[in-house]
C-alpha positions in Angstrom: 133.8 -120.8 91.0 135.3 -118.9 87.7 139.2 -117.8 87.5 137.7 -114.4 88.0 135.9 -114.9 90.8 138.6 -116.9 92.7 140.6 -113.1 91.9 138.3 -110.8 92.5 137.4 -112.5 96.4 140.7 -113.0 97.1 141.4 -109.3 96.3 138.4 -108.2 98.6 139.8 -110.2 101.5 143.6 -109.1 101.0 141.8 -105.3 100.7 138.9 -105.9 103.9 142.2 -107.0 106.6 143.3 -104.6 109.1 146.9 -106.1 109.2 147.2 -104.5 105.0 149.6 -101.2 105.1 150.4 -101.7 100.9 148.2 -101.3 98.3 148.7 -103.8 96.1 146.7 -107.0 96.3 149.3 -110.2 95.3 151.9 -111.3 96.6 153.5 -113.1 94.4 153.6 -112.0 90.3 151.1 -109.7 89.1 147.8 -110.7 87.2 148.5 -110.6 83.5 146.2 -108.2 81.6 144.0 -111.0 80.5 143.2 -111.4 84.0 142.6 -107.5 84.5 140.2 -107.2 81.3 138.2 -110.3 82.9 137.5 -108.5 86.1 136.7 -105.1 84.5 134.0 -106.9 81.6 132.8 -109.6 84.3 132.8 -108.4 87.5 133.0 -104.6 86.7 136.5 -104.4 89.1 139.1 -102.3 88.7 142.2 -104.4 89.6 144.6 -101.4 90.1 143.2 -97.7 91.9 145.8 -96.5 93.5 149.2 -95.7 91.7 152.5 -96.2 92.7 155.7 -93.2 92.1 158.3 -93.9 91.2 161.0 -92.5 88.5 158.9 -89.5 88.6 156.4 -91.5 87.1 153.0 -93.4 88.2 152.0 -96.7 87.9 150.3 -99.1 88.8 152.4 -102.6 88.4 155.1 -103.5 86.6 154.6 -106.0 83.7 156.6 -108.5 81.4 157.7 -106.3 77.8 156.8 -109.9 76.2 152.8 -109.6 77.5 152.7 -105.8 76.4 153.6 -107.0 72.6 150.0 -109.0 72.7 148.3 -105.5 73.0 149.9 -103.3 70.6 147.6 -101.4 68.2 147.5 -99.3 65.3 149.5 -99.3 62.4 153.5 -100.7 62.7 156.2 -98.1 63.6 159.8 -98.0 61.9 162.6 -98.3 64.4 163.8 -94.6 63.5 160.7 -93.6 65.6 161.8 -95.5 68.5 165.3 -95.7 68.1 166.2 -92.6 70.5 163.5 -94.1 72.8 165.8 -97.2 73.1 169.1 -94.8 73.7 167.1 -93.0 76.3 165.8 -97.0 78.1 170.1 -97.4 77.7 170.7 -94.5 79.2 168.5 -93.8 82.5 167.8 -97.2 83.1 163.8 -96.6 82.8 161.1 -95.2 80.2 160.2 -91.4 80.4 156.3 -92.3 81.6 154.2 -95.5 82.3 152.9 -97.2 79.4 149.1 -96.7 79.4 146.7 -99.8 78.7 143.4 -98.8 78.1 141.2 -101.3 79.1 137.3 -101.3 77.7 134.0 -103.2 78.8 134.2 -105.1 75.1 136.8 -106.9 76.4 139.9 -105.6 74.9 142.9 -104.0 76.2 144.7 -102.2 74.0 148.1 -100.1 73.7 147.7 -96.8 71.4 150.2 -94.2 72.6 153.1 -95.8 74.1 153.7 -98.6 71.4 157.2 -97.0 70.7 158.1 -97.5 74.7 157.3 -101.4 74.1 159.4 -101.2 70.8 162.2 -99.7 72.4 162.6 -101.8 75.5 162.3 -104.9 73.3 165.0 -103.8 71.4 167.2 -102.8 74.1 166.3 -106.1 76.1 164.4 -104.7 79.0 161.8 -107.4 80.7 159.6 -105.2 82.5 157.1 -102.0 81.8 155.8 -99.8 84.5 152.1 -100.0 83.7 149.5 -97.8 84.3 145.6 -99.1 83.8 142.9 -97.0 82.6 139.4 -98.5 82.3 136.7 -96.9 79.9 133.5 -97.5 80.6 132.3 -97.6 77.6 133.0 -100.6 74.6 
């Protein structure tokens, strides 16, 4: 049996039992997006549906700033772009809105939009991103 099937049935029992009153399906740390992209192109399951709120925010899971880094796209940005980003992650504590990862049937998952979020919590040494999934169906 694959890694992604081991996931993906292990996520249809968690979701199937009557004893289940959260939505999300692990207990312990979150898939990483690797692990998302292989259920969505394989399997053709969305890992995350329903959002959490939070912050004023949605999302869907919180995940390592590190992991996030693998999936930037686009062209680089200078840090005067996300420099007030950074004083904003200093100030409040979290970013303004979830960082969007938009995952495709080609197997990629990339990060367009919210690169300077990612930028700015590296700087300011903050570990974790709310993250919020959104699968195209489309390559």
């Amino acid at each position: 049996m694959s890694k992604v099937s081991k996931l993906v049935e292990g996520w249809r029992r968690y979701t199937q039992s009557p004893y289940n009153n959260v939505v999300d399906p692990f207990y312990g740390p979150p898939p990483l997006i690797n692990d998302v992209i292989d259920c969505w192109v394989v399997e053709g399951v969305r890992f995350y549906t329903e959002p959490h709120h939070a912050n004023g925010m949605m999302y869907h899971v919180m995940l390592p700033t590190d992991e996030l880094t693998f999936h930037l796209e686009g062209s680089p940005i200078s840090k005067h772009s996300y420099s007030y980003m950074a004083s904003e992650l200093v100030q409040k504590g979290y970013p303004p809105r979830a960082v969007r990862v938009v995952v495709g049937k080609n197997g990629k998952a990339t990060i367009n939009r919210d690169k300077e979020i990612v930028f700015a919590a590296q700087e300011v040494g903050l570990e974790e991103l709310p993250v919020l999934f959104v699968f195209e169906e489309q390559a």
